[in-house]
PDB file of N, CA, C and O in Angstrom:
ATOM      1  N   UNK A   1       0.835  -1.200   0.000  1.00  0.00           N
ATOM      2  CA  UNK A   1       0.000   0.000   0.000  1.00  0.00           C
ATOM      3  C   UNK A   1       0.874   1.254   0.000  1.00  0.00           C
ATOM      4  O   UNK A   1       0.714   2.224  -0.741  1.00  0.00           O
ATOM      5  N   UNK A   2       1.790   1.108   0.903  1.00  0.00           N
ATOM      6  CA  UNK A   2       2.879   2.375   0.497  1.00  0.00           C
ATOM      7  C   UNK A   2       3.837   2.441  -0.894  1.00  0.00           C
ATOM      8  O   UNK A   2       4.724   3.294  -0.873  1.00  0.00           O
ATOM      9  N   UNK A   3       3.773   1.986  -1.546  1.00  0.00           N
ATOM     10  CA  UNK A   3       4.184   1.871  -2.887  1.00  0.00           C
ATOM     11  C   UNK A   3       3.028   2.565  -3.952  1.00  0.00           C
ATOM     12  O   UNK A   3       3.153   2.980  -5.104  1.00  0.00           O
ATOM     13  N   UNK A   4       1.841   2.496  -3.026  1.00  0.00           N
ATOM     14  CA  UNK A   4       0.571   2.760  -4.268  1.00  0.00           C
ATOM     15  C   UNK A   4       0.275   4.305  -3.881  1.00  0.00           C
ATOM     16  O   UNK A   4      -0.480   4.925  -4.632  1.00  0.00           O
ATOM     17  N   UNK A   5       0.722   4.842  -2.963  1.00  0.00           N
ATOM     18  CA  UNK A   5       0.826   6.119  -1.940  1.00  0.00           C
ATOM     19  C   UNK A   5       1.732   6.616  -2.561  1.00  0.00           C
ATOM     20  O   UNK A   5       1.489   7.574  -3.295  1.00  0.00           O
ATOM     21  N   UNK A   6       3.272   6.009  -2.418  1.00  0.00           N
ATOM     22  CA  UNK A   6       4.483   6.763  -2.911  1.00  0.00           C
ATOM     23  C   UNK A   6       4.045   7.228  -4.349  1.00  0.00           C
ATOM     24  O   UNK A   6       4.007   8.421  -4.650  1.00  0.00           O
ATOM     25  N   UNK A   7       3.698   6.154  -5.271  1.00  0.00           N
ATOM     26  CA  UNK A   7       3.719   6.298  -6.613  1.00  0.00           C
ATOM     27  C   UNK A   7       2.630   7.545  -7.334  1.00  0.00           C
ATOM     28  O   UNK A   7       2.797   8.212  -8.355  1.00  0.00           O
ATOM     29  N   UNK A   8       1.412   7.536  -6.287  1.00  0.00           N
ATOM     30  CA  UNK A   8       0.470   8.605  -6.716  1.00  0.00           C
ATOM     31  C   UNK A   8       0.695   9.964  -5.860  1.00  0.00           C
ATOM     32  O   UNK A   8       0.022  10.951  -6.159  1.00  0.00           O
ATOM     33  N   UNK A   9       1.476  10.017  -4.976  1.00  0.00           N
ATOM     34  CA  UNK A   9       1.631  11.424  -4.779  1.00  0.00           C
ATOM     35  C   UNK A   9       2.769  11.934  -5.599  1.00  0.00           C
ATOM     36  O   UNK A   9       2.775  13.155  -5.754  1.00  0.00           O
ATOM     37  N   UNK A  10       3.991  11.073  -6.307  1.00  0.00           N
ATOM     38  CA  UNK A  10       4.667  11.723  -7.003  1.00  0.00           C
ATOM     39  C   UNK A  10       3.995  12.004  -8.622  1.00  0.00           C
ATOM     40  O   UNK A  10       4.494  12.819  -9.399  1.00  0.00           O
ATOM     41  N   UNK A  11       3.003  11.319  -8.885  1.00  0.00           N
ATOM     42  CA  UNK A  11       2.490  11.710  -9.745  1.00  0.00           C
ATOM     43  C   UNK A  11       1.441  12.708  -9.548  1.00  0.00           C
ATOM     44  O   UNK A  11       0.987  12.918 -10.673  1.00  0.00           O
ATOM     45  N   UNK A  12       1.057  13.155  -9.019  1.00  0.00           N
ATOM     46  CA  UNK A  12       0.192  14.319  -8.254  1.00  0.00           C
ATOM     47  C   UNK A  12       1.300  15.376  -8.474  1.00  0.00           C
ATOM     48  O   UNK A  12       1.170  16.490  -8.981  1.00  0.00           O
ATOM     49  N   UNK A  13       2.392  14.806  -7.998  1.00  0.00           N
ATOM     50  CA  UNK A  13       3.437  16.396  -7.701  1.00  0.00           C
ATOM     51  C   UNK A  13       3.622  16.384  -9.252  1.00  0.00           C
ATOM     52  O   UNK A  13       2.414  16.533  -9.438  1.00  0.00           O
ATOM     53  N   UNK A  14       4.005  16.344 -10.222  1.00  0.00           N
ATOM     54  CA  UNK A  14       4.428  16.006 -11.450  1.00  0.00           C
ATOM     55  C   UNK A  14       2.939  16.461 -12.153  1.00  0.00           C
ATOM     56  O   UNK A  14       3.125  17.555 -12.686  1.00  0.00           O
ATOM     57  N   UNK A  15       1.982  16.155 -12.283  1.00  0.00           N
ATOM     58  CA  UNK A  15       0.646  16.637 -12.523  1.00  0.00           C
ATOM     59  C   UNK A  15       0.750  18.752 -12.243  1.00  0.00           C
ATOM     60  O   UNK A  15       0.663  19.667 -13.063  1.00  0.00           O
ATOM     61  N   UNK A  16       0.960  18.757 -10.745  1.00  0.00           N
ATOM     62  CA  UNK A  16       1.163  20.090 -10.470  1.00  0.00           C
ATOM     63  C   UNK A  16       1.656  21.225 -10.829  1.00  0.00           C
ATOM     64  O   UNK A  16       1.266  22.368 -10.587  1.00  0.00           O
ATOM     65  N   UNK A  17       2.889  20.694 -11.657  1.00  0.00           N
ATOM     66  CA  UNK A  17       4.084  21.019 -11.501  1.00  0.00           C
ATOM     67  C   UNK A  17       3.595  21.994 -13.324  1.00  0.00           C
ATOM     68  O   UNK A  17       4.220  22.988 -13.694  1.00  0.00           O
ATOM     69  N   UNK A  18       2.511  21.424 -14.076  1.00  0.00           N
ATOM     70  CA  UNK A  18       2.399  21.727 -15.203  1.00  0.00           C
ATOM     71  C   UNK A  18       1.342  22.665 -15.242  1.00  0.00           C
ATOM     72  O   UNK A  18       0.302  22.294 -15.787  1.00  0.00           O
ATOM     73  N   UNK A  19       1.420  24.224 -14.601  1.00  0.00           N
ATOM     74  CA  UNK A  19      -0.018  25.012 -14.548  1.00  0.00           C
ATOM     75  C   UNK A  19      -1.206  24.754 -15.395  1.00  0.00           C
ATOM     76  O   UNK A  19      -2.326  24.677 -14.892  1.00  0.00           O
ATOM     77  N   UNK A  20      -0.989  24.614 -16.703  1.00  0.00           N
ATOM     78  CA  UNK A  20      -1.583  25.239 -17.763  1.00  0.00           C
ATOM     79  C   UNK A  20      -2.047  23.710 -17.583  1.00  0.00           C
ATOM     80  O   UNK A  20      -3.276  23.685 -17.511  1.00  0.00           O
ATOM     81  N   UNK A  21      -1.588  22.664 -17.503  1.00  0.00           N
ATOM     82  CA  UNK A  21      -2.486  21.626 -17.583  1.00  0.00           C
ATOM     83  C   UNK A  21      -3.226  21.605 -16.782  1.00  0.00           C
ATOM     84  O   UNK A  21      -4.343  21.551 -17.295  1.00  0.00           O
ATOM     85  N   UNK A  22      -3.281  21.619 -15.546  1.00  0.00           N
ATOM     86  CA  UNK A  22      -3.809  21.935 -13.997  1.00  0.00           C
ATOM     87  C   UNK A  22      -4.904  23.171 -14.535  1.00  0.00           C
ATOM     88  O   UNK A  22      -5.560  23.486 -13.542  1.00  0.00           O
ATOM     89  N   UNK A  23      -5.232  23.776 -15.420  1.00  0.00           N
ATOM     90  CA  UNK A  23      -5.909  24.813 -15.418  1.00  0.00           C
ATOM     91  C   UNK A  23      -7.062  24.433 -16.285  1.00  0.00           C
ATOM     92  O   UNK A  23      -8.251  24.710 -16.128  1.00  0.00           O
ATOM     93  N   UNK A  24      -6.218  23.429 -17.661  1.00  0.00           N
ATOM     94  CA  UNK A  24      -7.399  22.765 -18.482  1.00  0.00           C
ATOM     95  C   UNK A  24      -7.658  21.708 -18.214  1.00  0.00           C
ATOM     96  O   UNK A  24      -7.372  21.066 -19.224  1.00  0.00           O
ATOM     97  N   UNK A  25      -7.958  21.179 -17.631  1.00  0.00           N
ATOM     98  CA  UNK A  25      -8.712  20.252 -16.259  1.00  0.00           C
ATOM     99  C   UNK A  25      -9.594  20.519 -16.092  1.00  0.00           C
ATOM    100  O   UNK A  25     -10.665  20.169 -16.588  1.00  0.00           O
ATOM    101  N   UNK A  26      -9.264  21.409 -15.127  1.00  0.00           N
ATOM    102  CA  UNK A  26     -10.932  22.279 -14.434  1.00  0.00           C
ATOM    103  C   UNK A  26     -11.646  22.859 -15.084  1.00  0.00           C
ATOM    104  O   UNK A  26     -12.872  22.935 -15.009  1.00  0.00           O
ATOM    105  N   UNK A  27     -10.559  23.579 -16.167  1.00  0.00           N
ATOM    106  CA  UNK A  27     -11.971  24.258 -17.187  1.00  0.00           C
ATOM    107  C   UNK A  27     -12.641  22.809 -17.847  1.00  0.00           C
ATOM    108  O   UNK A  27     -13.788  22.468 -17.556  1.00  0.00           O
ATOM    109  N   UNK A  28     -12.298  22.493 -18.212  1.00  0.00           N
ATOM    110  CA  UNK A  28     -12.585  20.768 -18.549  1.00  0.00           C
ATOM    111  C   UNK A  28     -13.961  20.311 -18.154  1.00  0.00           C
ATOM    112  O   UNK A  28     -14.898  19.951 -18.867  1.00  0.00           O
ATOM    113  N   UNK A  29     -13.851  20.420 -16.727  1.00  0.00           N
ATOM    114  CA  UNK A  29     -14.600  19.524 -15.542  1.00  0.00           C
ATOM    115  C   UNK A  29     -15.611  20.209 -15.224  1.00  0.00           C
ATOM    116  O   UNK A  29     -16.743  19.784 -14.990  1.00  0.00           O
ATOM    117  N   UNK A  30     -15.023  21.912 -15.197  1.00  0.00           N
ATOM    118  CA  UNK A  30     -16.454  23.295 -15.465  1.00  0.00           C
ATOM    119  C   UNK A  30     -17.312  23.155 -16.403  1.00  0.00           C
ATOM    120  O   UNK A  30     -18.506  23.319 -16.152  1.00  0.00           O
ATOM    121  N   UNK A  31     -16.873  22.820 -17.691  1.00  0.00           N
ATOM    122  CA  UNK A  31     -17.731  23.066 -19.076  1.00  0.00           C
ATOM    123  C   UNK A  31     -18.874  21.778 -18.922  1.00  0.00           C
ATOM    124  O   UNK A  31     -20.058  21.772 -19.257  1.00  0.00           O
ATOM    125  N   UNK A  32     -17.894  20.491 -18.166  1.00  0.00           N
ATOM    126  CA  UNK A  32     -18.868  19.704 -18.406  1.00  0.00           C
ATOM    127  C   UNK A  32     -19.963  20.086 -17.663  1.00  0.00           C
ATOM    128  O   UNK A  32     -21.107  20.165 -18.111  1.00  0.00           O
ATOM    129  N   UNK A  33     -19.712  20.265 -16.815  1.00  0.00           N
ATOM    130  CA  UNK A  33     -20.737  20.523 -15.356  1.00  0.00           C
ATOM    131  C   UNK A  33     -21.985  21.250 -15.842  1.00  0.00           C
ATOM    132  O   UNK A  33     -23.174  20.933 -15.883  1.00  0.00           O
ATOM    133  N   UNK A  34     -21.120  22.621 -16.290  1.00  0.00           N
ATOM    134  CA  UNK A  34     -22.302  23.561 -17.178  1.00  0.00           C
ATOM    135  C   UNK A  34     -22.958  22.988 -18.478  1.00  0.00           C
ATOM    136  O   UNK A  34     -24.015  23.486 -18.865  1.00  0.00           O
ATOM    137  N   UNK A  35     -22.456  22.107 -19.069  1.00  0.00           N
ATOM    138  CA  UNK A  35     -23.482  21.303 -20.490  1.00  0.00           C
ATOM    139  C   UNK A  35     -24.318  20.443 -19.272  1.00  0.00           C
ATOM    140  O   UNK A  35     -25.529  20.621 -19.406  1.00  0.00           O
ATOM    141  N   UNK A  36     -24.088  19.837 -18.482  1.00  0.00           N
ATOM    142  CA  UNK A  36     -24.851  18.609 -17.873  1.00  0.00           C
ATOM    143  C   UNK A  36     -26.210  19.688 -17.309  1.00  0.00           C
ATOM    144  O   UNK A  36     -27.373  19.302 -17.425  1.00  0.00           O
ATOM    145  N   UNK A  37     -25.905  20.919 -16.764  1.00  0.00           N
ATOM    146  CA  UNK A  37     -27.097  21.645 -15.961  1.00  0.00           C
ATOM    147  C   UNK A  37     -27.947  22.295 -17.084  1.00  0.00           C
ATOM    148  O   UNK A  37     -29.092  22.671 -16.831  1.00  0.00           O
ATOM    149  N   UNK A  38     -27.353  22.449 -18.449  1.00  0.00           N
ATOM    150  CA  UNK A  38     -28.085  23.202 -19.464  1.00  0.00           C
ATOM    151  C   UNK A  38     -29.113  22.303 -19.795  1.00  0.00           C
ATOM    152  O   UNK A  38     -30.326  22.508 -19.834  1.00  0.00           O
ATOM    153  N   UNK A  39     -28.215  20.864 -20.123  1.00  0.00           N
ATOM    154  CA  UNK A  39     -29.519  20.461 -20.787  1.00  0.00           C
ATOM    155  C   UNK A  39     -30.302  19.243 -19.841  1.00  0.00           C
ATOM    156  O   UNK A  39     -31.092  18.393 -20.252  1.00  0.00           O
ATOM    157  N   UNK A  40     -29.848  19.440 -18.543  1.00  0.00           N
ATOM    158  CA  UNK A  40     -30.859  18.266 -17.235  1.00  0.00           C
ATOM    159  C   UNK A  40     -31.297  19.716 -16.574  1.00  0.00           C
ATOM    160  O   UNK A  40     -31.961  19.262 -15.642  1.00  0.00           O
ATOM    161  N   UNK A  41     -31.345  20.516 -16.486  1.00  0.00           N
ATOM    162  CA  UNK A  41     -31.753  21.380 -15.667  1.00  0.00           C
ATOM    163  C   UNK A  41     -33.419  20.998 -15.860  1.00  0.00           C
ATOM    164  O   UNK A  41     -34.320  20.429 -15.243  1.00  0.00           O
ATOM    165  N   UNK A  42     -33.240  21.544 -16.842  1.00  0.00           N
ATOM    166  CA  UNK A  42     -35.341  21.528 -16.921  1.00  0.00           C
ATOM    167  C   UNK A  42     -35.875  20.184 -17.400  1.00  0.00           C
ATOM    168  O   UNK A  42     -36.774  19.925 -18.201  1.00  0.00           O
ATOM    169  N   UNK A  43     -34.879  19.220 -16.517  1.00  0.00           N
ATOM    170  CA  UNK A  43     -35.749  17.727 -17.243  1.00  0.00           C
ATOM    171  C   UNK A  43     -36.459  17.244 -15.558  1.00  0.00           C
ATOM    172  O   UNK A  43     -37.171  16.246 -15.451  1.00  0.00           O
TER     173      UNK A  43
END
């Protein structure tokens, strides 16, 4: 289990480490959010 710990927080840090990816992510994860409420909102 500490091998599966070690291995994903250095990939977390390494993930971090790249703003602009870290930024289109979330816009990513925003847009979906906002298509899912546009078109379930009024269902």
């Amino acid at each position: 289990m500490r091998t599966i710990t070690l291995l994903t927080g250095r990939n977390l840090r390494v993930f971090f480490r790249d703003r602009a990816g870290v930024f289109f992510s979330l816009l990513s994860a925003l847009i979906l959010i906002a298509l899912y409420a546009l078109f379930l909102g009024n269902a």
